[in-house]
C-alpha positions, 0 to 999 in steps of 0.5 A: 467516516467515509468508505475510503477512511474506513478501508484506510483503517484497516490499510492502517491495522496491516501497518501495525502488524508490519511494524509489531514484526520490525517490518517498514509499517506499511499496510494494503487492503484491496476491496472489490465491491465493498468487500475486502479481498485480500490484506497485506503489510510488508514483508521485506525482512521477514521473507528476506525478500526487497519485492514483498512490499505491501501493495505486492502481497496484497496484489498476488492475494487479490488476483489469487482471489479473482483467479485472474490477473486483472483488477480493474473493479477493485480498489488498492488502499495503501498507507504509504503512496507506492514506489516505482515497482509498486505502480507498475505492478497496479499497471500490469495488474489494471488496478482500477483504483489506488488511494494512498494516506501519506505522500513518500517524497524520497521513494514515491512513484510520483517522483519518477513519472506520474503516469506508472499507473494505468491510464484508466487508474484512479488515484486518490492521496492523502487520506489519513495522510497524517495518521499514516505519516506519523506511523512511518516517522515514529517507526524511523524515530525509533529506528535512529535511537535505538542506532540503525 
């Protein structure tokens, strides 16, 4: 398993809460030197708020714990690739790294522009793309049967 599977999986395990709270199942984790410094899922209709995504929460938690705005030597793992305001909140915030599982093709921010991110980002996509892939579908699937 590489590093950033690993920290994948645990991107993945704040899904799974989301989900467990009839949240959309999508999770974050930053890691600054190998350690993870804050976790989050998405909180959208717990907190009744359309900003409390995921990467937000995880974001606030992360420079909470720096005690500074800047993220530059930490990596954002989230299940899901980011949506418009999610890119641009990891540019104001100088995430040095994004790496995402499964491409969002109706709300991804590749969609608008790819450079939402900072210039100095790096990205990397697809890891566990189909596990957390299949998370969202089977999260929607179930959605639809039950008559959303």
């Amino acid at each position: 398993m590489t590093e950033d599977e690993k920290y994948m999986r645990e991107a993945l395990r704040e899904a799974l809460l989301a989900a467990g709270k009839d949240e959309v199942p999508v999770g974050a984790v930053v890691v600054h030197g190998r350690r993870i410094i804050a976790r989050a899922h998405n909180l959208t209709e717990t907190l009744s708020d359309a900003t409390a995504h995921a990467e937000m929460q995880a974001l606030t938690a992360a420079m909470s714990f720096i005690g500074g705005k800047y993220l530059v030597d930490c990596t954002l793992y989230v299940t899901l690739e980011p949506c418009p305001m999610c890119a641009g909140a990891c540019h104001w915030a100088q995430v040095g790294r994004l790496v995402y599982g499964a491409a969002d093709p109706k709300r991804g921010y590749s969609l608008i522009r790819q450079n939402l991110l900072h210039p100095k980002a790096v990205v990397a996509q697809g890891v566990l793309a189909d596990e957390c892939g299949t998370l969202m579908s089977d999260f929607f699937r179930k959605k639809r049967e039950k008559g959303w």
